[in-house]
C-alpha positions as CSV (number, residue, x, y, z in Angstrom):
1,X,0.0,0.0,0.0
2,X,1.2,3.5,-1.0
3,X,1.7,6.4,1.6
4,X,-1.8,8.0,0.2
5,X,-4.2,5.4,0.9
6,X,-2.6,5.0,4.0
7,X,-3.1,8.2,5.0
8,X,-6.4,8.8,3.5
9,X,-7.4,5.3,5.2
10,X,-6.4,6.9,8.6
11,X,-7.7,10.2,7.9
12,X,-10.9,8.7,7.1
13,X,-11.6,7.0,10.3
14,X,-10.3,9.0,12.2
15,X,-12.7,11.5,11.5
16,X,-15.5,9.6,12.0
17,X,-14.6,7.8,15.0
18,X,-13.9,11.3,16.4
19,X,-17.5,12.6,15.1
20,X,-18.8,9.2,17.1
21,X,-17.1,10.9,19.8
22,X,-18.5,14.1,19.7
23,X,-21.6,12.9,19.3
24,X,-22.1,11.0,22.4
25,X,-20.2,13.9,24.1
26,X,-23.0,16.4,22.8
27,X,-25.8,13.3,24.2
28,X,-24.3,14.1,27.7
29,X,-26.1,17.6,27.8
30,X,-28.5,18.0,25.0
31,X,-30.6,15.6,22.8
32,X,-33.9,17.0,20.6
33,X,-36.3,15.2,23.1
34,X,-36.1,12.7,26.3
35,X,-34.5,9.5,24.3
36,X,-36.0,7.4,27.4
37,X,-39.8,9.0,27.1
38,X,-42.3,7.7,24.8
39,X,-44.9,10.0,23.1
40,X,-43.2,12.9,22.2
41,X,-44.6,12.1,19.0
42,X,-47.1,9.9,17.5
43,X,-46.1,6.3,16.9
44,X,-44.2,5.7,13.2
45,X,-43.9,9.6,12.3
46,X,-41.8,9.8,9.1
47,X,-38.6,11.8,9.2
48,X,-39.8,15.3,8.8
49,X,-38.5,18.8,10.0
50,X,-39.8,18.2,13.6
51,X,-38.5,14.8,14.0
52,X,-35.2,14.4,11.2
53,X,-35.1,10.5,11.8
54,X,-38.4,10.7,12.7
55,X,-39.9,8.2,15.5
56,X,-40.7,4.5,16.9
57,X,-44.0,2.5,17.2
58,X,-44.3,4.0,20.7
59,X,-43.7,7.7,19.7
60,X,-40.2,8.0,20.7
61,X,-37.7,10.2,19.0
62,X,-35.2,8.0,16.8
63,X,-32.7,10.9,16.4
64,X,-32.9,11.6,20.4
65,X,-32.5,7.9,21.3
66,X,-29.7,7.2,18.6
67,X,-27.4,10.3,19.9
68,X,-28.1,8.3,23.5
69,X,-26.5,5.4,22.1
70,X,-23.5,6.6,21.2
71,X,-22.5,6.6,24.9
72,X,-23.8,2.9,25.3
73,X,-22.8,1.3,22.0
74,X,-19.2,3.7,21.9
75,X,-18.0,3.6,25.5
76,X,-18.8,0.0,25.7
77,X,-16.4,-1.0,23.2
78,X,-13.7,1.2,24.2
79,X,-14.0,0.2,27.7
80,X,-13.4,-3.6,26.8
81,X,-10.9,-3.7,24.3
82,X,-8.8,-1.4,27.0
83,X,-9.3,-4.3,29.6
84,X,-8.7,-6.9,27.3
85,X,-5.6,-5.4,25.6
86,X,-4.2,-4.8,29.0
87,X,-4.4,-8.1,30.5
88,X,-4.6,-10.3,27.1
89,X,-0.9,-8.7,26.5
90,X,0.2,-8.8,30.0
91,X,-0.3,-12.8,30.0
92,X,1.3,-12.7,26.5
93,X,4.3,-11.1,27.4
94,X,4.5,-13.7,30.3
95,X,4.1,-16.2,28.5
96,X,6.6,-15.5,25.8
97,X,9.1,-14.4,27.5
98,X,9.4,-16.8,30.3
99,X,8.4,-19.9,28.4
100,X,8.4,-23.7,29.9
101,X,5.8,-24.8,32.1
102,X,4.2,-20.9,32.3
103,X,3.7,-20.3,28.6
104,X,2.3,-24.1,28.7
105,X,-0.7,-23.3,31.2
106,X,-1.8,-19.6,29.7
107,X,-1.0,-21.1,26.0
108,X,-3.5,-24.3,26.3
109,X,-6.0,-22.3,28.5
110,X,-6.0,-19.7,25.4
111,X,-6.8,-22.5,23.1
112,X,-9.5,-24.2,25.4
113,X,-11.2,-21.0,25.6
114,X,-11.1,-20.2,22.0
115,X,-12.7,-23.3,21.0
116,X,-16.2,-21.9,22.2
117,X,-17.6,-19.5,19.2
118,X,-17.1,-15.8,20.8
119,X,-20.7,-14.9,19.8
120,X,-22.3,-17.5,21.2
121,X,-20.0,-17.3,24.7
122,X,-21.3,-14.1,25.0
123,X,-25.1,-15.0,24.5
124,X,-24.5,-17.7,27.2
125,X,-22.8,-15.9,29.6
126,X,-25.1,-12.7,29.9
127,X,-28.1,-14.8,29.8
128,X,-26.7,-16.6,32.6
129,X,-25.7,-13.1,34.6
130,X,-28.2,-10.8,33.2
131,X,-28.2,-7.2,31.4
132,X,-26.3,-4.4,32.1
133,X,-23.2,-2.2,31.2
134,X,-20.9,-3.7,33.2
135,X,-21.6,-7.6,32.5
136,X,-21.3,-6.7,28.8
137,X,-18.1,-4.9,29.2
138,X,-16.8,-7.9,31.5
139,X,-18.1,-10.8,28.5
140,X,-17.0,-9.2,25.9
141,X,-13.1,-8.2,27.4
142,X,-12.7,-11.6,28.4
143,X,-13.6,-13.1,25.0
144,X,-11.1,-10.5,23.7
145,X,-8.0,-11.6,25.9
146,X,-7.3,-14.7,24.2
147,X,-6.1,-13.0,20.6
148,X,-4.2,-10.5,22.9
149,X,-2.4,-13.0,24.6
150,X,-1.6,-15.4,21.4
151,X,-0.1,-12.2,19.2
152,X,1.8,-10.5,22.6
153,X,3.0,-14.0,23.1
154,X,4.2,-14.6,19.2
155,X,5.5,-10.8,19.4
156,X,7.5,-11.1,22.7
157,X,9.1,-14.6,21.5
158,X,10.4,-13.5,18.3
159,X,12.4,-10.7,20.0
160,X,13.1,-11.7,23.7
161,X,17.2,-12.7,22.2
162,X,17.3,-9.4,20.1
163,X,20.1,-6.8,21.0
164,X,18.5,-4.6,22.7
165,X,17.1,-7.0,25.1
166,X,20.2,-8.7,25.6
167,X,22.2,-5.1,26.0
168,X,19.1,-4.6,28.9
169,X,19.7,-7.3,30.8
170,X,23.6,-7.0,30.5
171,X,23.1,-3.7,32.4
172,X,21.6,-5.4,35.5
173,X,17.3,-5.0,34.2
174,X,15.3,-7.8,36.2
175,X,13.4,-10.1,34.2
176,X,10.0,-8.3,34.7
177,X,11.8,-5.3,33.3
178,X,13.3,-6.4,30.5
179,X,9.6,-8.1,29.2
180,X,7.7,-4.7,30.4
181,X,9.8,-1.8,29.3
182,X,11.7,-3.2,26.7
183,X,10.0,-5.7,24.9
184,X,6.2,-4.4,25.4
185,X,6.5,-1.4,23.9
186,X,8.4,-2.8,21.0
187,X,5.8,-5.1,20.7
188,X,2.7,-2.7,20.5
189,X,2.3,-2.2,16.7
190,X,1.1,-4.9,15.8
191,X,-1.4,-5.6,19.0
192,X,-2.7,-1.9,18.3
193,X,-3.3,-2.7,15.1
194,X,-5.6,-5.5,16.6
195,X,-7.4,-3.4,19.0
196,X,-9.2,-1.4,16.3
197,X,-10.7,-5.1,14.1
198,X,-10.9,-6.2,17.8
199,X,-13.4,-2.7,18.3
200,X,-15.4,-3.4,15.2
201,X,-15.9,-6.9,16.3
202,X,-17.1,-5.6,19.5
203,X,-19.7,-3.2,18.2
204,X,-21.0,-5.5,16.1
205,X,-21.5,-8.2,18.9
206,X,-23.2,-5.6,21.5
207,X,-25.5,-5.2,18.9
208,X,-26.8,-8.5,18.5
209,X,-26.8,-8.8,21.8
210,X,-29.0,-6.1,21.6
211,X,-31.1,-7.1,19.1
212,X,-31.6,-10.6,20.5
213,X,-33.0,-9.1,23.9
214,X,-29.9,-9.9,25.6
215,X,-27.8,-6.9,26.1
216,X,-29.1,-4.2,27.8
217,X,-32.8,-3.0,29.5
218,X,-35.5,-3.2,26.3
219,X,-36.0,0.7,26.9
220,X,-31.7,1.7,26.8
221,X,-31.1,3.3,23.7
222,X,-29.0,1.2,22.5
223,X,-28.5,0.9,18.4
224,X,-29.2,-3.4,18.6
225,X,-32.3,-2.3,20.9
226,X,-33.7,0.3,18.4
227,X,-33.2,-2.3,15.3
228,X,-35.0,-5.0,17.4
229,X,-38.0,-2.3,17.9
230,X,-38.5,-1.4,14.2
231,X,-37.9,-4.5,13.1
232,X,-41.4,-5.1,12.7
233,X,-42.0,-2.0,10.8
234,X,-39.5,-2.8,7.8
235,X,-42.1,-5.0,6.4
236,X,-45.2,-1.8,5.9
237,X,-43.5,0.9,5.2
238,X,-41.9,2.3,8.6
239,X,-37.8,1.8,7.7
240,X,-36.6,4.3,9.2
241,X,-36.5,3.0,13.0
242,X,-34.6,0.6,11.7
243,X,-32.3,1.9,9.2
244,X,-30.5,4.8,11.1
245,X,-29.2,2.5,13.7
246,X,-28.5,0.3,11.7
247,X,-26.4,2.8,9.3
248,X,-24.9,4.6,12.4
249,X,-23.6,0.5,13.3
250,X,-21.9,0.1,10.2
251,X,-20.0,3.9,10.0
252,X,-18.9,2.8,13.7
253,X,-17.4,-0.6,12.3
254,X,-16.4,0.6,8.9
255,X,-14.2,3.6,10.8
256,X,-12.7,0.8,13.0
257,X,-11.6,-1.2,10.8
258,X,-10.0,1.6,8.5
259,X,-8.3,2.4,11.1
260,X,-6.7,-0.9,11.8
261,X,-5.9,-1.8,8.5
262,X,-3.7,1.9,8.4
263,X,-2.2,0.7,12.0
264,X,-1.4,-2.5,10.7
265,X,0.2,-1.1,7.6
266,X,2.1,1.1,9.5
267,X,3.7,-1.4,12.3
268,X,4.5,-3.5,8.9
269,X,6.5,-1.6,6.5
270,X,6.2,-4.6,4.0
271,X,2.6,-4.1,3.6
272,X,3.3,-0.3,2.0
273,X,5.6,-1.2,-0.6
């Protein structure tokens, strides 16, 4: 990949993720009408002047609501991929630079783990716990860990004998330091690079969650929440509840993911030639 697309890549999403942002920053103190209160307009109102994304089967404003779920759909993912980059690549690092029995035990748990389809480990498991923010955040950071560990764990290995790591721990670095400060940070390209497919994957996955009744509270504004209430609608006529959620969805993923593909080019010079 030339230095152009590159750039217009990461240009690109960066400017929508930060318009994501700003979005659900503006939701904090000002949406059009109460996203939580039904009937500020009659039921299935097509967009109009009054009501730009006009509103639900039970009156409620979609453009309201789906500035609301910014916060819910947006934060969530951040918060999770944080937690599961953080202690995915701590285990990682662990594991690949200490090796023997160690990287044995997190390795096969990884792979144990991993054999259970991410999706439906995340149905299961907040079924089993119930709705909310912080249940969600805690599924879907723990199904995240795994891939941190695995590429932390390739990444560390392939340069825990390189110079610099030797030259650290010629100069009296502990163990812990050499893996943390020295390797780590090396390291990071590529599991950044990760952490924005990981985001898109995320986002995607809340929403069916949502959809499927098995995220959040049936009245959050959440965007899976607002495609599962106009689903109905699609069918006579009413496609809007649907559709704007739905299109706000895939401009969050689509950003994410142009955004990775630019971070990965960039921690991997060989993909820009």
């Amino acid at each position: 990949m030339t230095r152009a697309p590159l750039a217009w890549s990461m240009r690109i999403g960066l400017c929508i993720l930060g318009a994501y942002v700003a979005l659900a920053l503006i939701s904090l103190v000002w949406t059009p009408y109460d996203p939580l209160s039904p009937g500020v307009g009659d039921s299935f109102l097509p967009p109009s002047v009054e009501f730009p994304l006009g509103t639900d089967r039970l009156g409620s404003d979609v453009l309201s609501r789906l500035m609301a779920g910014t916060q819910y759909n947006l934060g969530i993912a951040l918060v999770a991929v944080i937690l599961a980059l953080v202690i995915g690549s701590a285990l990682g690092v662990v594991a690949g630079y200490y090796g023997g029995a160690t990287d044995i035990a997190i390795s096969r748990s990884v792979e144990i783990f991993q054999a259970f389809p991410g999706v439906l480990f995340a149905m299961l498991v907040v079924k089993a716990v119930g709705p909310g923010v912080l249940n969600i955040i805690l599924v879907l950071s723990f199904i995240g860990i795994p891939d941190y560990a695995r590429l932390a764990r390739a990444e560390v290995q392939s340069r825990r004998n390189w110079p610099y790591a030797e030259a650290a721990r010629m100069v009296g670095n502990r163990s812990w330091q050499v893996a943390f400060r020295h390797l780590l940070p090396n390291s990071m390209g590529p599991l950044l690079a990760f952490t924005s497919i990981n985001a898109a994957f995320v986002s995607l996955v809340t929403a069916s969650l949502g959809f499927l009744g098995l995220g959040l509270n049936p009245n959050t504004p959440e965007w899976g929440n607002m495609i599962a209430r106009g689903q109905d609608g699609v069918m006579t006529g009413e496609w809007w509840v649907s559709f704007f959620p739905g299109l706000a969805i895939l401009g969050m993923t689509g950003a994410f993911y142009l955004l990775g593909d630019a971070l990965a080019d960039l921690a991997d010079p060989r993909r820009r030639r």
